[in-house]
MILO-535265 format. One line per field, with one value per residue: residue number from 0; z, x, y of N, C-alpha, C, CB in turn. Coordinates in steps of 0.05 Angstrom, whole numbers, always signed. Glycine has a CB too. Layout:
<recs>
k	NUM:...
n.z	Z:...
n.x	X:...
n.y	Y:...
ca.z	Z:...
ca.x	X:...
ca.y	Y:...
c.z	Z:...
c.x	X:...
c.y	Y:...
cb.z	Z:...
cb.x	X:...
cb.y	Y:...
</recs>
This chain:
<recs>
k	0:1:2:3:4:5:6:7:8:9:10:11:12:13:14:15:16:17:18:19:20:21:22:23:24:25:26:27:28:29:30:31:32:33:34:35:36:37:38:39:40:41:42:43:44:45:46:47:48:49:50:51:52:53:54:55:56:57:58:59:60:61:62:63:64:65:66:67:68:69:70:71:72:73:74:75:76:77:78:79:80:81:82:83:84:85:86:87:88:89:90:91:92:93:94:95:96:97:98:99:100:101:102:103:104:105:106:107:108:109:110:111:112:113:114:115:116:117:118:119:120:121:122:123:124:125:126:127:128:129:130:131:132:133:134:135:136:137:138:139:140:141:142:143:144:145:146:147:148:149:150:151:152:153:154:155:156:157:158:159:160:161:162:163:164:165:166:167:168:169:170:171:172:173:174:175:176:177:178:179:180:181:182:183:184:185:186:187:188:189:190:191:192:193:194:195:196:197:198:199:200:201:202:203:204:205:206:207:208:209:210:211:212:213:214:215:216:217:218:219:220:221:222:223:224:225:226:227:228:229:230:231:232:233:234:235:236:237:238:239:240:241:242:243
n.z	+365:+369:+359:+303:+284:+288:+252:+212:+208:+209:+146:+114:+133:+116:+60:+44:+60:+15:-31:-72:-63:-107:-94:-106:-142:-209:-253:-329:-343:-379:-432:-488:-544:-555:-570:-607:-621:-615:-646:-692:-700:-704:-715:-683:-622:-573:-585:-592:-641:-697:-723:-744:-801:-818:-876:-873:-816:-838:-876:-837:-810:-848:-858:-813:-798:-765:-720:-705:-695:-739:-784:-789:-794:-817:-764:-783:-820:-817:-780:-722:-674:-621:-634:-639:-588:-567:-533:-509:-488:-469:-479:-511:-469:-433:-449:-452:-432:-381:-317:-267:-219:-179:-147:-90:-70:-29:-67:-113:-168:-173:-229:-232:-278:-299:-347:-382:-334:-313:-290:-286:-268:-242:-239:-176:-155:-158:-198:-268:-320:-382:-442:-468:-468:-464:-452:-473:-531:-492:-477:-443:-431:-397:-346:-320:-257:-228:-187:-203:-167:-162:-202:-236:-267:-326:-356:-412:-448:-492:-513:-546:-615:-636:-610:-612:-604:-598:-606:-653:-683:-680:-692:-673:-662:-651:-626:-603:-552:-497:-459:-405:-365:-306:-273:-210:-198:-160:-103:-122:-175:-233:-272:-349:-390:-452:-483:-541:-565:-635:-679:-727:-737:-731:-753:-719:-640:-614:-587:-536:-522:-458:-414:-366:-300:-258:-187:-168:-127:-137:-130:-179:-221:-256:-320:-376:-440:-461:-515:-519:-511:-538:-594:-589:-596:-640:-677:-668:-667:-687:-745:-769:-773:-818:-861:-862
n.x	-180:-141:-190:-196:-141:-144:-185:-172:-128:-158:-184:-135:-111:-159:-156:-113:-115:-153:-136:-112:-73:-24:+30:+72:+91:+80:+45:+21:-43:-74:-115:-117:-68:-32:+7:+9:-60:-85:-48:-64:-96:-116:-78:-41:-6:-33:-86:-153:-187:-171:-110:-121:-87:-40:-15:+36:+42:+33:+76:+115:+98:+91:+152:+174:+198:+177:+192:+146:+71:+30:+59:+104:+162:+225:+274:+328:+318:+288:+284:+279:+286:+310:+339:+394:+408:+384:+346:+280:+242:+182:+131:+130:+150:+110:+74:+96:+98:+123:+140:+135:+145:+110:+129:+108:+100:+103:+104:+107:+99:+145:+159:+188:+219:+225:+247:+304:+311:+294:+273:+229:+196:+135:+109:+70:+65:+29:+58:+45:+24:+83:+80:+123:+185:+248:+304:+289:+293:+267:+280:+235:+207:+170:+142:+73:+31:-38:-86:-153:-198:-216:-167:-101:-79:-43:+6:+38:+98:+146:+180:+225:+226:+248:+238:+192:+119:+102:+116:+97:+110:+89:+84:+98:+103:+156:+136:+85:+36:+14:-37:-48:-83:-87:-127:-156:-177:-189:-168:-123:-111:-100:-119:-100:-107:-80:-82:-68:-42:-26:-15:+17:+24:-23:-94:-135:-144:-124:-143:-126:-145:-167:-110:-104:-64:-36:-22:+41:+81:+131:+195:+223:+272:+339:+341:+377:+391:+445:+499:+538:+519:+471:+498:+527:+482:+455:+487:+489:+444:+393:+414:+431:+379:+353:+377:+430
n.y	+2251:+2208:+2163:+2175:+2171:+2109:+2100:+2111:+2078:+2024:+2036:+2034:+1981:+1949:+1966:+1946:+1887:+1879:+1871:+1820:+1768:+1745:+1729:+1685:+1612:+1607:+1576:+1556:+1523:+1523:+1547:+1593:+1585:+1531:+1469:+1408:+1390:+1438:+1468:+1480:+1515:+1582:+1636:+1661:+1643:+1654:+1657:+1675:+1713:+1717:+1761:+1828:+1852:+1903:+1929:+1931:+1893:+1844:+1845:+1830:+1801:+1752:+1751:+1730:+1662:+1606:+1560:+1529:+1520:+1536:+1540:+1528:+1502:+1469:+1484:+1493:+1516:+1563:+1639:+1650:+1682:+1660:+1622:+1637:+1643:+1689:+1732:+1712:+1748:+1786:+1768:+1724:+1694:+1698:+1664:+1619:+1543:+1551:+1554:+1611:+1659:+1704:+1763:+1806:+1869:+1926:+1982:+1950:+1898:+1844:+1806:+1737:+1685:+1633:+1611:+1641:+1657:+1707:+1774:+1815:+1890:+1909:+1968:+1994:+2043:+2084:+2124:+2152:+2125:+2129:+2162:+2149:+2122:+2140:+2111:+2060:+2018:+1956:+1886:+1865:+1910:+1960:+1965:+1991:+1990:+1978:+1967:+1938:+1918:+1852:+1847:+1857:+1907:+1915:+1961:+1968:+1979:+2008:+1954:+1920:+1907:+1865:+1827:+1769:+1755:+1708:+1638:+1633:+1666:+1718:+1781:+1847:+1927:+1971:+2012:+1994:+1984:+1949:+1915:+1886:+1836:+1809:+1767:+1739:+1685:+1644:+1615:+1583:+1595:+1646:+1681:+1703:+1765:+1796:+1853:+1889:+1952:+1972:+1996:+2002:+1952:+1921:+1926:+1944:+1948:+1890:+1830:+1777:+1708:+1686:+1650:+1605:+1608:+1565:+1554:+1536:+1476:+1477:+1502:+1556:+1547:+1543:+1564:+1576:+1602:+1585:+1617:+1578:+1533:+1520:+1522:+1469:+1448:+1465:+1438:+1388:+1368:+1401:+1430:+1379:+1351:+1389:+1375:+1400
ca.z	+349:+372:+334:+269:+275:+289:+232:+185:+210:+201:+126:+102:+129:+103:+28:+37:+55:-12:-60:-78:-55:-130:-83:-108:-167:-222:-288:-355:-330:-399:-454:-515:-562:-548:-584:-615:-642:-621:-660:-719:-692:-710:-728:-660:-598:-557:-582:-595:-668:-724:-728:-770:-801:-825:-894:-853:-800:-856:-882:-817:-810:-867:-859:-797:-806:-731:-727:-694:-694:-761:-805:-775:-824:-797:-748:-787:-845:-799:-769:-702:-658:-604:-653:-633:-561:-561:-504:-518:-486:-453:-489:-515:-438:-422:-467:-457:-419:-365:-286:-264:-195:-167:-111:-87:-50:-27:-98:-142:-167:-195:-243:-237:-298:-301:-381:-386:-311:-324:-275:-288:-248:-249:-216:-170:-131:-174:-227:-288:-347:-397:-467:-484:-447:-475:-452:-479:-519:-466:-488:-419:-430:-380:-329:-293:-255:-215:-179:-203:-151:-167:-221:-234:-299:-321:-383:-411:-471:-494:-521:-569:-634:-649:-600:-618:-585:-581:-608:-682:-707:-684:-692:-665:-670:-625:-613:-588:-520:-487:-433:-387:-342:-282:-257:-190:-200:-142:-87:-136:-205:-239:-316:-355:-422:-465:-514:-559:-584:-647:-701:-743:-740:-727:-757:-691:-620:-616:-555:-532:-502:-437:-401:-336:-297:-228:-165:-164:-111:-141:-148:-198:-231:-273:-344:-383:-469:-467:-534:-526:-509:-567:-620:-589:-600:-664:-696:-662:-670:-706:-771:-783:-784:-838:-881:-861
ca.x	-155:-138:-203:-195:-129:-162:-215:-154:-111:-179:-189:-113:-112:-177:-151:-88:-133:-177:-107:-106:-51:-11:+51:+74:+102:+53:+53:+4:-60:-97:-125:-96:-67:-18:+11:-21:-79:-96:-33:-72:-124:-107:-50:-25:-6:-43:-111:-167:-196:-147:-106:-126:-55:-40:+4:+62:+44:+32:+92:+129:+88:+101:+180:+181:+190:+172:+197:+135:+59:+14:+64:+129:+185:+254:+285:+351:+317:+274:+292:+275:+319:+315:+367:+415:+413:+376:+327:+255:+231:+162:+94:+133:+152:+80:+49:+110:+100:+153:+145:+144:+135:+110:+139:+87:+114:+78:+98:+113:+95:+159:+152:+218:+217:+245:+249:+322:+318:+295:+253:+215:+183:+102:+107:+42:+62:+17:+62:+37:+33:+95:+74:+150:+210:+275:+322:+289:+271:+272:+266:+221:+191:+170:+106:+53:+4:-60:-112:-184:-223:-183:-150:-78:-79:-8:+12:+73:+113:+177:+193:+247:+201:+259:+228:+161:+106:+96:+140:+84:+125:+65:+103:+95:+126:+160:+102:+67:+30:+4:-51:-55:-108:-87:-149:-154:-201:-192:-149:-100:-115:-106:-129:-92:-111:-75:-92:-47:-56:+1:-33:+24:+16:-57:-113:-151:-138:-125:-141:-119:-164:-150:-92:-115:-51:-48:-1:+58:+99:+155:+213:+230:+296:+347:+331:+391:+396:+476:+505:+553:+498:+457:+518:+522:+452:+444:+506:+483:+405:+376:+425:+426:+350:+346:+404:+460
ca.y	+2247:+2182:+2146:+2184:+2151:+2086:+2098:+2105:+2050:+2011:+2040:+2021:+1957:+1940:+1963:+1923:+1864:+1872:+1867:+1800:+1755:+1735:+1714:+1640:+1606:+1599:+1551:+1553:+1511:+1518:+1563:+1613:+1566:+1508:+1448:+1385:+1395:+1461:+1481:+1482:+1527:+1608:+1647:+1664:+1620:+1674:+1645:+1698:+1724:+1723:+1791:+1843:+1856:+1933:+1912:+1926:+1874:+1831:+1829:+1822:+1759:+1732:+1748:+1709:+1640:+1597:+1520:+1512:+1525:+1519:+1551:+1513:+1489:+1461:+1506:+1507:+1544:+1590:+1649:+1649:+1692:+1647:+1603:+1641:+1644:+1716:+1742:+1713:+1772:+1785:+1765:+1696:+1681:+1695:+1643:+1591:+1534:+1551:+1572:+1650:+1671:+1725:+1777:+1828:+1887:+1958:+1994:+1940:+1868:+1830:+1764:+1723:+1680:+1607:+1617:+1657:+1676:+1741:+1793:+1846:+1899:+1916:+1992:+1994:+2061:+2104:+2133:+2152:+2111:+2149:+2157:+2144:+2107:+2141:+2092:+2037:+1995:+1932:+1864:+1858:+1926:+1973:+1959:+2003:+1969:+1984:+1944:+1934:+1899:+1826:+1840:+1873:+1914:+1928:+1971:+1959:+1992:+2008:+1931:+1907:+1890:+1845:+1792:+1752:+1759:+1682:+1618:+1619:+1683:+1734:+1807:+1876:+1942:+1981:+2036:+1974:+1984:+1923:+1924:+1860:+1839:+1794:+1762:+1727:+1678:+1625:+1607:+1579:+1597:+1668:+1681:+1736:+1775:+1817:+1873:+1906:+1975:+1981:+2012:+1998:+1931:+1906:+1952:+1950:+1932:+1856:+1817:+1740:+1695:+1686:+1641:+1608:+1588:+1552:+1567:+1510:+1483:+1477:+1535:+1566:+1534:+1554:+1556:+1603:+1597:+1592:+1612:+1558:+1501:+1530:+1516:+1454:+1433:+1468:+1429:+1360:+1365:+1421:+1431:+1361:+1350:+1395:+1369:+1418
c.z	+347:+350:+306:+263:+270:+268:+202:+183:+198:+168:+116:+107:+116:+78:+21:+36:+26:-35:-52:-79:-83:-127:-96:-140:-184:-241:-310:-335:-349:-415:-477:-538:-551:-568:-592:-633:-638:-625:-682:-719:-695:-717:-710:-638:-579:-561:-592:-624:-681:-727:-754:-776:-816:-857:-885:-831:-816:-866:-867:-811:-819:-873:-843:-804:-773:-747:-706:-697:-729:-785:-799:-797:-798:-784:-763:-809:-836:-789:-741:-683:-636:-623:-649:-607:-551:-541:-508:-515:-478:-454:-490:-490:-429:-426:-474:-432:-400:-335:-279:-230:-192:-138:-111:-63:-40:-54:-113:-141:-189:-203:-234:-251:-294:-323:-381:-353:-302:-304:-290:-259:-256:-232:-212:-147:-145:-189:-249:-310:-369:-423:-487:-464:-470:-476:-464:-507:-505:-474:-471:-418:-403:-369:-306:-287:-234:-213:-179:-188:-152:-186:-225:-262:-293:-352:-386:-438:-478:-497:-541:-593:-651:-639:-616:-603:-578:-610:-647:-698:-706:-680:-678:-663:-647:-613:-606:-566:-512:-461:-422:-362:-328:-274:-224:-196:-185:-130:-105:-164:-207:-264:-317:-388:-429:-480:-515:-583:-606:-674:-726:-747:-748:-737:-730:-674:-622:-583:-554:-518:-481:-435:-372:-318:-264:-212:-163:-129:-105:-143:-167:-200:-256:-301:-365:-422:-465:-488:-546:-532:-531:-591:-613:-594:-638:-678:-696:-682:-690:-740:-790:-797:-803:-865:-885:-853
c.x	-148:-169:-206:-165:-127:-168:-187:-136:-131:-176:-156:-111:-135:-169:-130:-99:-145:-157:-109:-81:-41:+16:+54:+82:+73:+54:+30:-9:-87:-105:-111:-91:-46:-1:-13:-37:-96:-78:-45:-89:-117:-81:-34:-27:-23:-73:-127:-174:-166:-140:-116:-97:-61:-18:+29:+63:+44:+59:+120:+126:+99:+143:+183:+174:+205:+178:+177:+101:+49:+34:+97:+140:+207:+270:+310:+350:+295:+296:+282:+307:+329:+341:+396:+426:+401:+338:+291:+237:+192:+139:+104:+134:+128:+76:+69:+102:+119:+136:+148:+135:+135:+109:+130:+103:+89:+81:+107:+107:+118:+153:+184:+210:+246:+269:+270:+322:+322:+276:+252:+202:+157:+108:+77:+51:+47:+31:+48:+47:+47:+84:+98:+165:+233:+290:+316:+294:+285:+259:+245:+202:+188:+134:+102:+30:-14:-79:-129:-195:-200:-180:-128:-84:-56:-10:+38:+69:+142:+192:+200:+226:+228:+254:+199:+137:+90:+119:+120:+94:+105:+94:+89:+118:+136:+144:+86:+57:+10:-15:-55:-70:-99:-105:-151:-179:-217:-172:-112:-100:-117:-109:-114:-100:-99:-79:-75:-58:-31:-18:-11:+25:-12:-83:-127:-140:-137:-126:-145:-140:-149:-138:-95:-77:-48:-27:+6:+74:+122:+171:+221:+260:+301:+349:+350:+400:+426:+486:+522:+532:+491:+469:+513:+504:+450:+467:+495:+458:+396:+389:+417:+398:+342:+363:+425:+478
c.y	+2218:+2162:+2154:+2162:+2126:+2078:+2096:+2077:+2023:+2010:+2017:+1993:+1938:+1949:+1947:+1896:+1854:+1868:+1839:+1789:+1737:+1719:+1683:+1633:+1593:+1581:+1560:+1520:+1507:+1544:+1582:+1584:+1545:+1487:+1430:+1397:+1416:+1477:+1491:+1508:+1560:+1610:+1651:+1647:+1635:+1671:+1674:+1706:+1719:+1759:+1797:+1864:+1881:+1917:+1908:+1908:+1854:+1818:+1818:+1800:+1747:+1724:+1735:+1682:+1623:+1573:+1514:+1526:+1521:+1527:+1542:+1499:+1488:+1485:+1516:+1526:+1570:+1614:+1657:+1657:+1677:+1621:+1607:+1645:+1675:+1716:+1724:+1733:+1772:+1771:+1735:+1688:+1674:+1660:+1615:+1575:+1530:+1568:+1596:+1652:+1701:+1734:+1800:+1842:+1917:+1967:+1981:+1908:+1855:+1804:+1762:+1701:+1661:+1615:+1642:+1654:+1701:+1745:+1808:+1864:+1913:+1946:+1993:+2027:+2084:+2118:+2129:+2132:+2130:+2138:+2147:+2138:+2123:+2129:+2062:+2040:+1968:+1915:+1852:+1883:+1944:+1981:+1977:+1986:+1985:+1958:+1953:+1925:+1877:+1829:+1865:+1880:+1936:+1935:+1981:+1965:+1989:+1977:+1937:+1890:+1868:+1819:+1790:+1751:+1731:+1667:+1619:+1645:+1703:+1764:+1835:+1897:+1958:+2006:+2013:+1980:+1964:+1930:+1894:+1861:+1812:+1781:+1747:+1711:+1649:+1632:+1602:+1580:+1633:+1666:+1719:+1724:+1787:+1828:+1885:+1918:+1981:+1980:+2017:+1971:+1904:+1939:+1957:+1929:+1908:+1846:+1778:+1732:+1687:+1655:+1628:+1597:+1592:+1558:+1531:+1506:+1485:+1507:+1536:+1569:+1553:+1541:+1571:+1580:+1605:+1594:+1590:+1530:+1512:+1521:+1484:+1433:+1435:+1448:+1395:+1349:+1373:+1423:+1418:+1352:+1363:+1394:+1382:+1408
cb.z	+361:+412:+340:+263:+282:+299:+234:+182:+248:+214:+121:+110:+151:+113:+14:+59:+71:-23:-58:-94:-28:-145:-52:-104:-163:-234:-280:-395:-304:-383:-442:-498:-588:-536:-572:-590:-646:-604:-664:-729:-656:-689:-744:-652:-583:-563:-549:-583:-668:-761:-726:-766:-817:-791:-921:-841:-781:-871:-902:-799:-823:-896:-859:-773:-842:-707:-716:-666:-678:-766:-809:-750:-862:-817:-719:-791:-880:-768:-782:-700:-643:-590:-687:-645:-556:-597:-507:-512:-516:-451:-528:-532:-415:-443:-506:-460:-426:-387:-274:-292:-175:-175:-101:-80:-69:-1:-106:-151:-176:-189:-296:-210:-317:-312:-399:-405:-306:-360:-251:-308:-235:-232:-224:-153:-116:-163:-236:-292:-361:-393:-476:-501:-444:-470:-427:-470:-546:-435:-495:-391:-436:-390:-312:-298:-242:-229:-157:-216:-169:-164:-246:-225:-315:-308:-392:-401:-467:-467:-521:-551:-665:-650:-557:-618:-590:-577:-578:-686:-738:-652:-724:-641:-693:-624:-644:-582:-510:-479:-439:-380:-354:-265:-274:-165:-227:-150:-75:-131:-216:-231:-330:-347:-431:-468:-518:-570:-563:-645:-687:-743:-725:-676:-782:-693:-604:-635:-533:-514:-512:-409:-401:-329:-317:-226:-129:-189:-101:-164:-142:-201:-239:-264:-347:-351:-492:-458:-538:-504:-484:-570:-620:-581:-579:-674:-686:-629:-651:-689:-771:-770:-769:-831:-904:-847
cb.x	-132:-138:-228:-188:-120:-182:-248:-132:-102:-206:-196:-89:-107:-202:-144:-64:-155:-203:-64:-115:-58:-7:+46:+28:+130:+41:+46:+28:-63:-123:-139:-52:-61:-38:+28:-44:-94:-112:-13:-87:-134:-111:-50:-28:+27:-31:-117:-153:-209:-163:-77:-157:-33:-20:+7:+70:+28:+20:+96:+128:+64:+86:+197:+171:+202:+138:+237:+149:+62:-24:+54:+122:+198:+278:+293:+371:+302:+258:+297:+259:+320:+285:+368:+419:+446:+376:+322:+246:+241:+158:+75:+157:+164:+53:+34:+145:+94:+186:+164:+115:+149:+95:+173:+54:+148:+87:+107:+146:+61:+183:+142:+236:+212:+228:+214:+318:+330:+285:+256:+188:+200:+69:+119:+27:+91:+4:+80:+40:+8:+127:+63:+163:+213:+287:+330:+267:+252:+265:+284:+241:+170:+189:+100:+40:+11:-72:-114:-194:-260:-180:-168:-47:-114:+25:-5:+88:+110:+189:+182:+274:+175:+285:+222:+164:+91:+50:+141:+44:+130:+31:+112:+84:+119:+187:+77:+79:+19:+30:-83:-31:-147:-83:-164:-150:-202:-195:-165:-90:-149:-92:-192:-49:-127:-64:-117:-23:-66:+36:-46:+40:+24:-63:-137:-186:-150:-90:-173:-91:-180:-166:-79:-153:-25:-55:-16:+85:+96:+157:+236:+217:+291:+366:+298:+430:+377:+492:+509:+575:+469:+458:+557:+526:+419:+441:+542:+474:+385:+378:+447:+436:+333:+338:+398:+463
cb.y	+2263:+2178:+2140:+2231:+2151:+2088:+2139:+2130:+2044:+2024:+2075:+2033:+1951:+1945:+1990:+1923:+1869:+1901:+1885:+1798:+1737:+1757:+1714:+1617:+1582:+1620:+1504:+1550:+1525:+1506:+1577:+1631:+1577:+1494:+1435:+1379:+1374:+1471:+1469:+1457:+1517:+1624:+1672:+1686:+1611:+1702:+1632:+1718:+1761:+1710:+1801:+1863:+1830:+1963:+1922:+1950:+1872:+1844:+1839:+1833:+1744:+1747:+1767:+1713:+1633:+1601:+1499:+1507:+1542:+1530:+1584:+1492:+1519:+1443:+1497:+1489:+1529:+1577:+1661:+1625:+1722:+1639:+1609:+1654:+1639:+1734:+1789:+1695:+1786:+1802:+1784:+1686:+1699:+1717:+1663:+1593:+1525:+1576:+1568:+1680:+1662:+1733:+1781:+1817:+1899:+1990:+2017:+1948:+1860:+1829:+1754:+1714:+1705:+1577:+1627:+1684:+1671:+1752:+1806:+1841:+1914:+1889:+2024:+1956:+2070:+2119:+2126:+2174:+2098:+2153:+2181:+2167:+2059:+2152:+2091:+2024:+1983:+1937:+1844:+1853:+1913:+1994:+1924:+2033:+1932:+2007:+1930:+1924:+1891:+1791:+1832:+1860:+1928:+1901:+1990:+1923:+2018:+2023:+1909:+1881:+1920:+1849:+1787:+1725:+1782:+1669:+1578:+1612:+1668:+1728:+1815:+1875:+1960:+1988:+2060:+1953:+2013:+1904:+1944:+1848:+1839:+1806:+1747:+1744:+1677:+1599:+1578:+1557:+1577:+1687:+1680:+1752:+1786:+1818:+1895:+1889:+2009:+1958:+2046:+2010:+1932:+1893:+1948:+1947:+1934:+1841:+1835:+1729:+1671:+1695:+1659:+1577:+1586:+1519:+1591:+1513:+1478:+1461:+1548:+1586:+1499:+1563:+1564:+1616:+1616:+1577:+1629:+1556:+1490:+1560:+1530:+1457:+1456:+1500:+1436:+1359:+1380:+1456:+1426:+1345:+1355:+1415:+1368:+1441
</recs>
């Protein structure tokens, strides 16, 4: 009795061992798309093939208008919700240059998120992935995760298709379901991918090139879009630059 208990105490701690340690504040460390001069470079900041737009993603595209990336006009004649002090919400956070840490627990992996100062939660206690969230939709969505070998693969639904899914005006709908791959791929470096299955949007799956980004040592500071600062800026800065 006693070494069966053993042989298990053995087993569990040896599977807790093989989960990869994601603990630590992370940053963007390279790849997808960017500024400069690999602004020019695709349609989405997320890097990877050019979508294949459904006519209805199409013309969601084309209704968004980004103050930044290859199709960028002056912010005060864009619509970009972030203009008004609203959520940026999950995929754009990803793929912004901003700080996220992660806090690993037994059933769950939370981000905490410079960019707004927003968490989420990854559920890792084996629940099922739901085909529907009732209470949503959530401008942060709603995450199951599981571990591959090293890598976390989290699938997440139920987002607000009123956010962006990066800063160049890329869209999706709210049947969206996102699949992200975590990688561990050093000491201090992890690479993530995402694919998105919205079949009202994209004729077929779409997937980003990966993201490598590095473990900081800095903490994670507060970063909050105040609607008041926001007016402030936009009346100062942004208006004027476009002759308002």
């Amino acid at each position: 009795m006693r070494r069966a208990l053993l042989l298990g105490l053995i087993c569990v701690s040896s599977a807790l061992a093989q989960t990869p340690d994601l603990t630590g504040v992370w940053n963007r460390a390279g790849g997808a798309g960017g500024t400069g001069a690999n602004a020019a470079k695709g349609t989405t900041q997320w890097g990877g093939e050019t979508p294949s737009y459904t006519p209805e993603g199409l013309a969601r595209y084309n209704a968004n208008k980004p103050g930044k990336g290859p199709r960028q006009i002056p912010p005060a004649n864009g619509n970009d919700p972030l203009g008004e002090s609203n959520p940026p919400g999950l995929y754009r956070t990803l793929v912004y240059n901003r700080p996220f840490e992660f806090i690993q627990s037994k059933d769950k992996v939370t981000q905490l998120f410079e960019w707004a100062k927003i968490w989420r939660n990854i559920w890792t206690d084996g629940r099922p992935v739901p085909e529907d969230v009732a209470a949503g939709p959530y401008w942060y969505g709603y995450s199951v995760g599981k571990w591959e070998g090293d890598t976390l693969v989290v699938n997440t639904l139920a987002l607000d298709d009123r956010a962006w899914m990066d800063e160049w005006g890329t869209p999706f709908s709210g049947d969206a379901k996102f699949t992200e791959r975590w990688k561990k791929t050093g000491p201090d470096r992890i690479e993530l991918t995402i694919t998105v299955n919205d079949p009202a949007t994209f004729t077929k799956p779409w997937t980003s090139a990966p993201i490598t980004f590095a473990r900081q040592k800095e903490e994670v500071l507060e970063m909050i879009f105040a609607p008041m600062d926001e007016k402030v800026f936009n009346d100062r800065i942004r208006n004027p630059a476009a002759g308002k």
